[in-house]
VOVEX-154182 format. One line per field, with one value per residue (C-alpha): residue in three letters; residue number from 1; x negated, y, z negated. Coordinates in nm, 4 decimals. Last residue first. Layout:
type: (ALA / ...)
seq: (NUM / ...)
px: (X / ...)
py: (Y / ...)
pz: (Z / ...)
END
This chain:
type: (UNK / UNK / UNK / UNK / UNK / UNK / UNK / UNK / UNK / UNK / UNK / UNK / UNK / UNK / UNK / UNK / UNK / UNK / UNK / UNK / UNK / UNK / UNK / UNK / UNK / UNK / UNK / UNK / UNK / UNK / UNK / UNK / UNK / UNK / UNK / UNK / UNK / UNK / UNK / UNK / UNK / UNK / UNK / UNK / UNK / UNK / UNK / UNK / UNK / UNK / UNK / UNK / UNK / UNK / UNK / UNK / UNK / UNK / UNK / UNK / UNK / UNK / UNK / UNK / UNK / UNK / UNK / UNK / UNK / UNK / UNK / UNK / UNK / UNK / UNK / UNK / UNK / UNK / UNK / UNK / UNK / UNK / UNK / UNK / UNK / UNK / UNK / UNK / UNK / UNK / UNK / UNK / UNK / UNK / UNK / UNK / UNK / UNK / UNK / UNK / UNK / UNK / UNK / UNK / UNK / UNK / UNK / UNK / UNK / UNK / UNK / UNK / UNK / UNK / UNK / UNK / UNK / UNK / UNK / UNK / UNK / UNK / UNK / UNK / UNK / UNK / UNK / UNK / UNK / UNK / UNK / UNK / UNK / UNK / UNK / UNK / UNK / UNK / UNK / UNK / UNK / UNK / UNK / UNK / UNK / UNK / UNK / UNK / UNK / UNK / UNK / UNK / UNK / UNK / UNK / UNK / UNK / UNK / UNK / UNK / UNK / UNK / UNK / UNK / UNK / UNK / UNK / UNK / UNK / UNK / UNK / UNK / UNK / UNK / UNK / UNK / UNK / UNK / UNK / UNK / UNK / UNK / UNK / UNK / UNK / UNK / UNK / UNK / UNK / UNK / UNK / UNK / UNK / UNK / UNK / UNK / UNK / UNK / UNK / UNK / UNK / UNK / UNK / UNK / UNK / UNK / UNK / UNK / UNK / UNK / UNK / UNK / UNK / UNK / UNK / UNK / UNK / UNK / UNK / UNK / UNK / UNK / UNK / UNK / UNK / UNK / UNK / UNK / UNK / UNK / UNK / UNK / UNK / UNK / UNK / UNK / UNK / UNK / UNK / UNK / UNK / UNK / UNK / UNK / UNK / UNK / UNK / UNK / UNK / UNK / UNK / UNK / UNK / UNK / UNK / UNK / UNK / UNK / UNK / UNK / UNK / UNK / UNK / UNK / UNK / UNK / UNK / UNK / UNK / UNK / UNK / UNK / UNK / UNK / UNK / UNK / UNK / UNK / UNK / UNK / UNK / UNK / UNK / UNK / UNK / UNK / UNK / UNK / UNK / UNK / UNK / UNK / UNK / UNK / UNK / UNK / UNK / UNK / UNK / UNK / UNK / UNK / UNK / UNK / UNK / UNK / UNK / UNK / UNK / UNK / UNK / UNK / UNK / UNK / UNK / UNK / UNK / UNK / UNK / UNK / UNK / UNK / UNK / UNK / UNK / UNK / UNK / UNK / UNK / UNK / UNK / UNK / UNK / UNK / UNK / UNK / UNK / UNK / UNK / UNK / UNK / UNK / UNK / UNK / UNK / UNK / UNK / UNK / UNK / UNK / UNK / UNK / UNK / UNK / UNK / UNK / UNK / UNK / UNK / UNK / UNK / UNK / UNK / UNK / UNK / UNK / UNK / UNK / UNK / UNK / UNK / UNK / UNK / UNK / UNK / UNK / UNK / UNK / UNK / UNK / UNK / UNK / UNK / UNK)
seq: (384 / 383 / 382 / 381 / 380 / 379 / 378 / 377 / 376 / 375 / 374 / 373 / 372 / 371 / 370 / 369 / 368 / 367 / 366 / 365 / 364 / 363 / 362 / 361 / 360 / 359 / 358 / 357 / 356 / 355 / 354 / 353 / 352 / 351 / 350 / 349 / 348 / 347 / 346 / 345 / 344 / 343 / 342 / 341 / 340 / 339 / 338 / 337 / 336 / 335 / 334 / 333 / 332 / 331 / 330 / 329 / 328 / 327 / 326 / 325 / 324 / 323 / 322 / 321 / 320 / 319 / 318 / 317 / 316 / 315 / 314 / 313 / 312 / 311 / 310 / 309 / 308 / 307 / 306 / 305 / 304 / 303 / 302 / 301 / 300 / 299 / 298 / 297 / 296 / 295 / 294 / 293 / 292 / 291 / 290 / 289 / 288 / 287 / 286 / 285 / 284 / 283 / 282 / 281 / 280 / 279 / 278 / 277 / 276 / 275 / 274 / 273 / 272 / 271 / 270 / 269 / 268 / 267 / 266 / 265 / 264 / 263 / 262 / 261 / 260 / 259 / 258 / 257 / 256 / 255 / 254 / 253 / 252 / 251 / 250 / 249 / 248 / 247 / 246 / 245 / 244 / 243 / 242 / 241 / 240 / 239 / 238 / 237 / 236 / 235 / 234 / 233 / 232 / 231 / 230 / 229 / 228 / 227 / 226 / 225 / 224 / 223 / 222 / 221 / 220 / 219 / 218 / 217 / 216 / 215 / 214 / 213 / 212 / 211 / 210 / 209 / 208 / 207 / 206 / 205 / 204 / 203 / 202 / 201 / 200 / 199 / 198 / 197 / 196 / 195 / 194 / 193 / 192 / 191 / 190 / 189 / 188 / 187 / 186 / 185 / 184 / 183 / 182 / 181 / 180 / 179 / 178 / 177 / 176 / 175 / 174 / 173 / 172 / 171 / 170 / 169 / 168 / 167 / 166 / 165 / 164 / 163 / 162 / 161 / 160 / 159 / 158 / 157 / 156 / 155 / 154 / 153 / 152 / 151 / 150 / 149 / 148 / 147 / 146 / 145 / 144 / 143 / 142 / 141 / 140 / 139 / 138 / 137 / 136 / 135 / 134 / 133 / 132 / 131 / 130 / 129 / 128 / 127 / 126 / 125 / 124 / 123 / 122 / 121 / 120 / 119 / 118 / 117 / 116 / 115 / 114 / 113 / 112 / 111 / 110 / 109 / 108 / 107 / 106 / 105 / 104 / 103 / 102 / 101 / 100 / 99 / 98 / 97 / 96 / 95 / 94 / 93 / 92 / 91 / 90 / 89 / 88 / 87 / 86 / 85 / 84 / 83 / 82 / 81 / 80 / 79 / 78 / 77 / 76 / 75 / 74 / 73 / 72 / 71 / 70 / 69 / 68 / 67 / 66 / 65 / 64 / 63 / 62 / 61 / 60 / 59 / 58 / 57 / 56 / 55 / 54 / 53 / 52 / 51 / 50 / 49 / 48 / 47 / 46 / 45 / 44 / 43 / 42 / 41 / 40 / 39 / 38 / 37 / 36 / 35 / 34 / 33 / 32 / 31 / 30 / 29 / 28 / 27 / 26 / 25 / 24 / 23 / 22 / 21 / 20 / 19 / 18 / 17 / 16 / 15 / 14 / 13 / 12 / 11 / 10 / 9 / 8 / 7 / 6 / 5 / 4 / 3 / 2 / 1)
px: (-14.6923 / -14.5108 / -14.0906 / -13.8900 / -13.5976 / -13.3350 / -13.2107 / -13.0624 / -13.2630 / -12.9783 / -12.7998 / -12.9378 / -13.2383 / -13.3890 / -13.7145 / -13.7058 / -14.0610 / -14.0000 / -14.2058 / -14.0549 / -14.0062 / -13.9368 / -14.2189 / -14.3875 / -14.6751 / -14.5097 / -14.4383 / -14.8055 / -14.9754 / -14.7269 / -14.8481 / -15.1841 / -15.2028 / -14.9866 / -15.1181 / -15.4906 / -15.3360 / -15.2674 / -15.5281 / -15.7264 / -15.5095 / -15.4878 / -15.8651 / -15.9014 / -15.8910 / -16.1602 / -16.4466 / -16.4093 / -16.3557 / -16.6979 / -16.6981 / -16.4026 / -16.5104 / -16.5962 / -16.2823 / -16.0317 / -16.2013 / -16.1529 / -15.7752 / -15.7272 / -15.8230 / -15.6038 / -15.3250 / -15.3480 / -15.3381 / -15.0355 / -14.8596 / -14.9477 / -14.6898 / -14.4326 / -14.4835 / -14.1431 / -14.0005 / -13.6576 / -13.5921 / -13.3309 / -13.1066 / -12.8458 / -12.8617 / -12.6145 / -12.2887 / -12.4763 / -12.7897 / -12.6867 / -12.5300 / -12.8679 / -13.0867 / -12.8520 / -12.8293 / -13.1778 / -13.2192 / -13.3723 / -13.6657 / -13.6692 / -13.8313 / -13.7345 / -14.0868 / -14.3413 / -14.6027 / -14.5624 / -14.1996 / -14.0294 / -14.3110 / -14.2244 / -13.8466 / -13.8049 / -13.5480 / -13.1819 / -13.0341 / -12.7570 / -12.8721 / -13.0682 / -13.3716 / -13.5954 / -13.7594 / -14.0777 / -14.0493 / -14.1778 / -13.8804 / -13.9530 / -13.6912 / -13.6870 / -13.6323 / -13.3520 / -13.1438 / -13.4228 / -13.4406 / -13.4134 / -13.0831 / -13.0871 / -13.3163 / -13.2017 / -12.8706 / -13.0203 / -13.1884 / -12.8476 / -12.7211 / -12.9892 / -12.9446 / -12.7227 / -12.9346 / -13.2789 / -13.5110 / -13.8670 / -13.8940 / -13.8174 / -14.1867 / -14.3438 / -14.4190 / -14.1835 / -14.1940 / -14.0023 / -14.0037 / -13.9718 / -13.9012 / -13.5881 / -13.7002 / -13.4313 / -13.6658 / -13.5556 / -13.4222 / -13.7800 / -13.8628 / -14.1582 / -14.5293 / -14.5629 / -14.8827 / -14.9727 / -15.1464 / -15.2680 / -15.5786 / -15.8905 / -16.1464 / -16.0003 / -15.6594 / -15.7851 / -15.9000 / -15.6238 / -15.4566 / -15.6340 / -15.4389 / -15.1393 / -15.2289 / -15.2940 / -15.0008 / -14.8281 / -14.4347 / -14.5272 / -14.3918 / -14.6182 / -14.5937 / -14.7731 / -14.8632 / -14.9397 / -15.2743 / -15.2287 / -15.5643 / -15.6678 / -15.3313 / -15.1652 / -15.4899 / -15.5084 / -15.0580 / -15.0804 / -15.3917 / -15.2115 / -15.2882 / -14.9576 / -14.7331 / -14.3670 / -14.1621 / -14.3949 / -14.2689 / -14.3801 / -14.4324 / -14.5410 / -14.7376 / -14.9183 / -14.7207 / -14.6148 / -14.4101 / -14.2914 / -14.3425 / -14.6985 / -14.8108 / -14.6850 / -14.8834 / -15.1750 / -15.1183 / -15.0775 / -15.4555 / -15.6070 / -15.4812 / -15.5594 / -15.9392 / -16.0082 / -15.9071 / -16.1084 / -16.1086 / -15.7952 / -15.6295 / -15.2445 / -15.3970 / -15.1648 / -15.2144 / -14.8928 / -14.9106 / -15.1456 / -15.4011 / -15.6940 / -15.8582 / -16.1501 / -15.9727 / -15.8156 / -15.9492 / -16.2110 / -16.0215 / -15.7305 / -15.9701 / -16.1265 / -15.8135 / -15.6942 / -15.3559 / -15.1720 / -14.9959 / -14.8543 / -14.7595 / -14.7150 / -14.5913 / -14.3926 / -14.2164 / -14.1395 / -13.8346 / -13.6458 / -13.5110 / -13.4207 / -13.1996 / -13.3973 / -13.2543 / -12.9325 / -12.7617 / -12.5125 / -12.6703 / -13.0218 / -12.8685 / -12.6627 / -12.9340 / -13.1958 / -12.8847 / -12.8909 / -13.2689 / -13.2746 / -13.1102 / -13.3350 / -13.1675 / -13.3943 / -13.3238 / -13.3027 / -13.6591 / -13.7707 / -13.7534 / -14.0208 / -14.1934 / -14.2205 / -14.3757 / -14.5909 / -14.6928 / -14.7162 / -14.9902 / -15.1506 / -15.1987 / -15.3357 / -15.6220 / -15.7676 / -15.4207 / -15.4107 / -15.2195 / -15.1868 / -15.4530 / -15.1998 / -15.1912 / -15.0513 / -14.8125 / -14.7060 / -14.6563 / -14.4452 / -14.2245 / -14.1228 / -14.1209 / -13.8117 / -13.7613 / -13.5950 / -13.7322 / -14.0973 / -14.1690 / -14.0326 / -14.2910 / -14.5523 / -14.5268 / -14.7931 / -15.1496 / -15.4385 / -15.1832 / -15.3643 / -15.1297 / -15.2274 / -15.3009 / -15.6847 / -15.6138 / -15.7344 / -15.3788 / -15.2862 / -14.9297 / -14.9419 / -14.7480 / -14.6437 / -14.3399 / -14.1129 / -14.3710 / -14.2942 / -13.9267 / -14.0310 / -14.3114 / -14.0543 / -13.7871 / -14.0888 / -14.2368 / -13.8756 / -13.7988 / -14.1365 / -14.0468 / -13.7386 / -13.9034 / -13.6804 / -13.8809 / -13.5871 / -13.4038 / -13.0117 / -13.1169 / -13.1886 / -13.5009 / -13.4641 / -13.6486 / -13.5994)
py: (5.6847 / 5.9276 / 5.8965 / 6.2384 / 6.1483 / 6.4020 / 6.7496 / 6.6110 / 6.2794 / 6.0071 / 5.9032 / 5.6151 / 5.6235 / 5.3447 / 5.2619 / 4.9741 / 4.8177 / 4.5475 / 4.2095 / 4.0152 / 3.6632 / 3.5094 / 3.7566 / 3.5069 / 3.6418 / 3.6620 / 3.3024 / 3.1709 / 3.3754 / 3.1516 / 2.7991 / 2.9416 / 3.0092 / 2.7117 / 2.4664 / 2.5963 / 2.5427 / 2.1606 / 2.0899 / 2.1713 / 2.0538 / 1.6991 / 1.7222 / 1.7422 / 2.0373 / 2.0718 / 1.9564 / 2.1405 / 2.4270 / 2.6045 / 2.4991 / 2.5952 / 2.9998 / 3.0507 / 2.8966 / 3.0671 / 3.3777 / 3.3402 / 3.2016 / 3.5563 / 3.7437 / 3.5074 / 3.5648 / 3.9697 / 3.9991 / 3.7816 / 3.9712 / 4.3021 / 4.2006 / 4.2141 / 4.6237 / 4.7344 / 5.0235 / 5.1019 / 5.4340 / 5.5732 / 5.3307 / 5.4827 / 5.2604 / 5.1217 / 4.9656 / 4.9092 / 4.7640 / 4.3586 / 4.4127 / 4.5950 / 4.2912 / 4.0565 / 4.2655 / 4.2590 / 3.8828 / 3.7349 / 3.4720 / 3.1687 / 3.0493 / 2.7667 / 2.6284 / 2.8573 / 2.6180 / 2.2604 / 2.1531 / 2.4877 / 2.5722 / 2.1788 / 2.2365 / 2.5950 / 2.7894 / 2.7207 / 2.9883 / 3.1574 / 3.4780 / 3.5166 / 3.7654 / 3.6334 / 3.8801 / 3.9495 / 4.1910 / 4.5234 / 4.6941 / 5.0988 / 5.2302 / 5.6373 / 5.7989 / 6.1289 / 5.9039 / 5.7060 / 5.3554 / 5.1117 / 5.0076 / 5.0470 / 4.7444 / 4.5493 / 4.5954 / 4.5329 / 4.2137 / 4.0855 / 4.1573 / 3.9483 / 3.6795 / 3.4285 / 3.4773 / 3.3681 / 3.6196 / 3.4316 / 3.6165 / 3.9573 / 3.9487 / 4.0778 / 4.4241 / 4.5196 / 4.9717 / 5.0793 / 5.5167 / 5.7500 / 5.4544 / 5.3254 / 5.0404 / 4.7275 / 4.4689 / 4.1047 / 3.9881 / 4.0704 / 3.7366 / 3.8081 / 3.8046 / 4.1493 / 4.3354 / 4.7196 / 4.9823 / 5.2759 / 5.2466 / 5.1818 / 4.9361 / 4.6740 / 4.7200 / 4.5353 / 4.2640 / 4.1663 / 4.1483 / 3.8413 / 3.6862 / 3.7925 / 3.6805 / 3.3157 / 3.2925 / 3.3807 / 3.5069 / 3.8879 / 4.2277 / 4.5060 / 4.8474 / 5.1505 / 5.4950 / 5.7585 / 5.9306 / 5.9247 / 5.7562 / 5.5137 / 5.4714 / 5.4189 / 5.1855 / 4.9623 / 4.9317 / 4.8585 / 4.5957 / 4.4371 / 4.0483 / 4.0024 / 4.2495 / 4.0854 / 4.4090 / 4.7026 / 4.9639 / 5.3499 / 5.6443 / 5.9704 / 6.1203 / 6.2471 / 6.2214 / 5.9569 / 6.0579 / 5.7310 / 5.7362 / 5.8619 / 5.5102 / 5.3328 / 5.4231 / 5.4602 / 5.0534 / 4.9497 / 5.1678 / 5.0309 / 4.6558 / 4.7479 / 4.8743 / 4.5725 / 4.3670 / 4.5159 / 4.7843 / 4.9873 / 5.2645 / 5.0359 / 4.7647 / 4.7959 / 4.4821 / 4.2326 / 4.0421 / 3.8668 / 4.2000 / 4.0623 / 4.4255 / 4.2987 / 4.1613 / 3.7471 / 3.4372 / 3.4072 / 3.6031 / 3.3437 / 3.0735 / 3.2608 / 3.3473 / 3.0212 / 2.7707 / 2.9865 / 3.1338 / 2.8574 / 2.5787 / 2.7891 / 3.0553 / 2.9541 / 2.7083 / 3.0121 / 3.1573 / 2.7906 / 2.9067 / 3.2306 / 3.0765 / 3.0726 / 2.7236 / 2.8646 / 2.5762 / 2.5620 / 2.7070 / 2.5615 / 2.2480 / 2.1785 / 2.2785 / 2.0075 / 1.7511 / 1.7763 / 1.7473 / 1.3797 / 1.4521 / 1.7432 / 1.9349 / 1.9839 / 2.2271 / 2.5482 / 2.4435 / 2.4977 / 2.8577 / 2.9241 / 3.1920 / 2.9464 / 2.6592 / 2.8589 / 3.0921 / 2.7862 / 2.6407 / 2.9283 / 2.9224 / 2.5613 / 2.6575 / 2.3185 / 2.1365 / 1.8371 / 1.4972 / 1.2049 / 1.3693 / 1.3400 / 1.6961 / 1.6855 / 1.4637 / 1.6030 / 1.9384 / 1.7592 / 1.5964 / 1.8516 / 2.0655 / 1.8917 / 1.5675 / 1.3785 / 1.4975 / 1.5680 / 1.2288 / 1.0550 / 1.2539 / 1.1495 / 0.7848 / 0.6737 / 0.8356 / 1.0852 / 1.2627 / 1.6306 / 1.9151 / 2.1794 / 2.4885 / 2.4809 / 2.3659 / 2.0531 / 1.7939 / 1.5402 / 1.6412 / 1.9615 / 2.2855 / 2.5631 / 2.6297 / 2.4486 / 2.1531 / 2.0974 / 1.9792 / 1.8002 / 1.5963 / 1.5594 / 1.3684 / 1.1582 / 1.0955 / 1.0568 / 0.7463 / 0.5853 / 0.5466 / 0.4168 / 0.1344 / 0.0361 / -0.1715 / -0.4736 / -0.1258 / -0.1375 / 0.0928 / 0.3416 / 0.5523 / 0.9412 / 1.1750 / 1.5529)
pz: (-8.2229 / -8.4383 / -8.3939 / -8.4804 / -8.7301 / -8.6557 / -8.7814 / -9.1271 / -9.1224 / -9.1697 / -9.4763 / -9.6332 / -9.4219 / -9.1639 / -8.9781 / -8.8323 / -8.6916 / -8.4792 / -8.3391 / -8.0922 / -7.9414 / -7.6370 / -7.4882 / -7.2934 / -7.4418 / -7.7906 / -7.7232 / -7.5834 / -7.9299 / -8.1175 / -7.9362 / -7.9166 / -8.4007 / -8.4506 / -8.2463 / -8.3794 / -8.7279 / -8.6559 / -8.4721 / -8.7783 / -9.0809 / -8.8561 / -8.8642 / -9.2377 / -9.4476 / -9.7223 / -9.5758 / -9.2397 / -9.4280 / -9.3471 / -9.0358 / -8.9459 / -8.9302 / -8.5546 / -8.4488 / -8.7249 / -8.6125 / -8.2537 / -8.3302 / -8.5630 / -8.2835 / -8.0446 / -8.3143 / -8.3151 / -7.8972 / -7.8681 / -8.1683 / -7.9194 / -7.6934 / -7.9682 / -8.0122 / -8.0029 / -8.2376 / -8.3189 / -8.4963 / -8.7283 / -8.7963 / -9.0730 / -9.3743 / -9.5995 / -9.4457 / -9.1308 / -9.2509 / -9.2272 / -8.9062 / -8.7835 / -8.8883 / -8.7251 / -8.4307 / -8.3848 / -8.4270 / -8.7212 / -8.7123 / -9.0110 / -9.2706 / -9.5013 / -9.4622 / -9.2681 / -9.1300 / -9.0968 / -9.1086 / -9.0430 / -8.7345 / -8.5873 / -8.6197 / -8.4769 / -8.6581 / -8.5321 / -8.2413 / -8.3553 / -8.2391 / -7.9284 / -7.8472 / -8.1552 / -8.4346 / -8.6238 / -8.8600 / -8.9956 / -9.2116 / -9.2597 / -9.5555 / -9.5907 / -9.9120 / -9.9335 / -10.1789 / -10.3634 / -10.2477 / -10.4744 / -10.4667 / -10.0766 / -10.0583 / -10.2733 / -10.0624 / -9.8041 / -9.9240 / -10.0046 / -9.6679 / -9.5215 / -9.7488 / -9.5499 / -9.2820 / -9.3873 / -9.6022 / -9.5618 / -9.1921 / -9.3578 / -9.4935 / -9.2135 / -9.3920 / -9.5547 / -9.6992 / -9.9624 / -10.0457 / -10.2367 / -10.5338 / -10.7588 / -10.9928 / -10.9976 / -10.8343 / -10.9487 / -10.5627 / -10.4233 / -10.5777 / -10.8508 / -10.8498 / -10.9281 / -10.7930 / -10.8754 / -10.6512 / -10.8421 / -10.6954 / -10.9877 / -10.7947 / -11.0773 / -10.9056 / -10.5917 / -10.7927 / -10.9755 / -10.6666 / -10.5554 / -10.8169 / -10.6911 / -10.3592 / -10.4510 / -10.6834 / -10.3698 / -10.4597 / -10.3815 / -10.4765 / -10.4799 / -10.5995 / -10.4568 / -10.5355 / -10.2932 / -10.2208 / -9.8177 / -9.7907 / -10.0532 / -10.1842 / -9.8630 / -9.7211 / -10.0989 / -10.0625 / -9.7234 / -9.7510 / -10.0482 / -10.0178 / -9.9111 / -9.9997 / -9.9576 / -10.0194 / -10.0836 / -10.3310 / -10.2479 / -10.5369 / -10.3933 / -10.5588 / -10.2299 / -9.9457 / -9.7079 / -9.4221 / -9.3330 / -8.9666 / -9.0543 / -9.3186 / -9.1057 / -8.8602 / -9.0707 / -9.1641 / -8.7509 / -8.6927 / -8.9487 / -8.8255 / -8.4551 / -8.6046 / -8.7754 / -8.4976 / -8.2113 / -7.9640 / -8.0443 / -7.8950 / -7.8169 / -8.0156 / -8.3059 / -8.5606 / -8.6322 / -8.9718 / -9.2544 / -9.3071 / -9.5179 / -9.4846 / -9.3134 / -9.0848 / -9.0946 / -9.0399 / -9.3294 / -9.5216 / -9.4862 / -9.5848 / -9.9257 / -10.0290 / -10.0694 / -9.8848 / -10.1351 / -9.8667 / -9.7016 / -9.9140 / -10.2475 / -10.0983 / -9.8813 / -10.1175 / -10.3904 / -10.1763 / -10.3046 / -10.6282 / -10.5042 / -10.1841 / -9.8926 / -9.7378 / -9.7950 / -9.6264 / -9.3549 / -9.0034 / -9.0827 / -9.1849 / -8.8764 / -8.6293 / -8.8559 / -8.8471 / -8.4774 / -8.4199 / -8.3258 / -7.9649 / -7.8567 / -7.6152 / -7.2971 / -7.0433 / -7.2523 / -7.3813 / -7.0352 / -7.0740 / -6.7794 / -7.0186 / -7.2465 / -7.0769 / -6.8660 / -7.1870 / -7.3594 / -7.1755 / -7.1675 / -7.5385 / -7.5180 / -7.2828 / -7.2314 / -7.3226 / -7.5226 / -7.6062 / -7.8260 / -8.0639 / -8.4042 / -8.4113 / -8.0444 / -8.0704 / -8.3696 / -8.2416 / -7.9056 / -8.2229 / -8.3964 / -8.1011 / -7.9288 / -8.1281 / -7.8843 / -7.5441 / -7.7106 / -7.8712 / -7.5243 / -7.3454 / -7.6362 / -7.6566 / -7.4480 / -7.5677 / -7.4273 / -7.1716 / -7.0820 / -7.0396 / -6.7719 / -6.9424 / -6.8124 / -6.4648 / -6.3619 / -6.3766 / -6.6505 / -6.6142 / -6.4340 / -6.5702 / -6.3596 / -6.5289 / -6.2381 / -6.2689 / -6.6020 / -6.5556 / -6.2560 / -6.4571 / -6.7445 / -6.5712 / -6.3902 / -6.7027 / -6.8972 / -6.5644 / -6.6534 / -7.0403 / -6.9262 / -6.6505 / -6.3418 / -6.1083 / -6.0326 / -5.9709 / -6.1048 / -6.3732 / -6.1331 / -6.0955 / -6.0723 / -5.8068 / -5.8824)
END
């Protein structure tokens, strides 16, 4: 790596974080301004010294304000990613934001409601729009399927078989979404569902599902308010909005409503290091006061009230589940093109690639937990 020195009649800063960043990028694979699709393309000044003080923050920015671009944008960050360069640069504006994370209980009941409000309730009509048929808002299985209605079927029925759902059964879903679980359990393993959700948006889409006569009910409530004891609880990519300082807490919601014999399947998305803050640009824009678990966080948090029964992988499928829901997004803009603005637009595709580039990298996960409160006399036997 060549550096200038200060002493040089020649010596220019912004020059010096090119060159600093050129070298960094080159050991991913990445060309500044080069002909490959994930090369990045420089369209403004400012955005190399965006990115090595503000980390994310500001390299999202940059590129929802236009200042830069990539061809194949998920590429890009599967190079950047799976290269770790982000272990070589430490943000120096992004202290307080570490510090914060670590200290507040940014997902403390009064504040659980932000999501939804800036996320979820973005409208129905634009997240079915993006989404399958069932409006399913996590993780599909593509390990026999073809398409993305049939990895989101095929994720709910599996669920549905490593909890041993039963008819009459009774089954409360923690952070429902728009209620595809609760519609597919009903519809097909004859159980009956509750929903929690804090997405005006989704409980009002609820409505409608329970006017086609499932016994699937929506509360718009914080999960902290359920006291009802059920065969079984299902969570379904919710676990993200719990933050660390609640993760017991939620456990013990949890195993307060969980009948004795019940089982307890958590769906989340996960990170391989703990104590790492969330990331800056995804807090800002996307998932406010959110924030990725590790596995031994989520198995500290259990261990005075469940037994861990199974531990399921399926993170590189994430990658395959955001490009569907990219394709869609794509093919769909049109008809929200006067309702979002361009910045909404390069903004969601940023989020949609740079996220499909992680799970592809795999720097993150995505789990499915399936716990008791005493263990399965004779074992817990896996379906797949």
């Amino acid at each position: 790596m060549t550096l200038l020195k200060k002493s040089d009649a020649s010596f220019d800063p912004s020059l010096t974080s090119h060159r600093y960043v050129a070298d960094l990028l080159e050991q991913a694979n990445i060309e500044i301004n080069g002909d490959r699709p994930w090369d990045m393309q420089l369209n403004a000044s400012g955005v190399i010294e965006n990115a090595l003080s503000r980390g994310n923050l500001g390299l999202g920015e940059s590129y929802m304000n236009g200042d830069w671009d990539a061809e194949s944008l998920d590429q890009f960050f599967y190079h950047l990613t799976r290269a770790k360069l982000h272990l070589s640069v430490k943000p120096t504006q992004l202290v307080y934001h570490s510090l914060r994370a670590k200290l507040v209980n940014r997902q403390s009941a009064k504040r659980a409601w932000e999501v939804g409000e800036r996320h979820y309730d973005l409208g129905n009509e634009f997240y079915a729009a993006m989404l399958d048929q069932r409006m399913t808002y996590t993780c599909g299985y593509w390990k026999n399927a073809a398409n993305l209605d049939e990895a989101q079927e095929a994720k709910l029925d599996l669920i549905c078989r490593k909890l041993a759902l039963k008819p009459g059964m009774r089954v409360l879903d923690i952070g429902c979404g728009w209620g595809s679980f609760m519609a597919y359990a009903a519809e097909h393993y004859g159980v009956e569902c509750v929903g929690l959700t804090i997405s005006k948006e989704q409980a009002e889409f609820g409505k409608r599902v329970m006017k086609k006569g499932l016994p699937v009910e929506f509360r718009l409530q914080d999960y902290r308010a359920e006291t009802e004891v059920f065969d079984r609880i299902v969570s379904i990519g919710m676990f993200e909005h719990v933050g660390h300082k609640n993760y017991r807490e939620y456990m013990d919601v949890a195993h307060r409503c969980l009948k004795e014999d019940g089982l307890f399947l958590l769906h989340t998305i996960g990170k391989n290091v703990t104590n790492t803050p969330p990331d800056p640009w995804i807090d800002k824009y996307i998932f406010p006061n959110g924030e990725l678990p590790s596995l031994s966080q989520v198995t500290d948090a259990a261990e005075p009230l469940f037994v861990v029964e199974d531990v399921h992988n399926f993170g590189a499928d994430y990658d395959k589940t955001l490009m569907a829901w990219h394709e869609n997004f794509e093919a769909n803009w049109l008809e929200f093109r006067d309702r979002f603005d361009d910045t909404f637009y390069r903004m969601w595709r940023y989020y949609l690639l740079s996220c499909a580039g992680a799970f592809r990298a795999r720097q993150i996960q995505l789990w499915q937990l399936v716990l008791s409160k005493q263990g399965v006399v004779g074992g817990y036997s896996r379906v797949s």
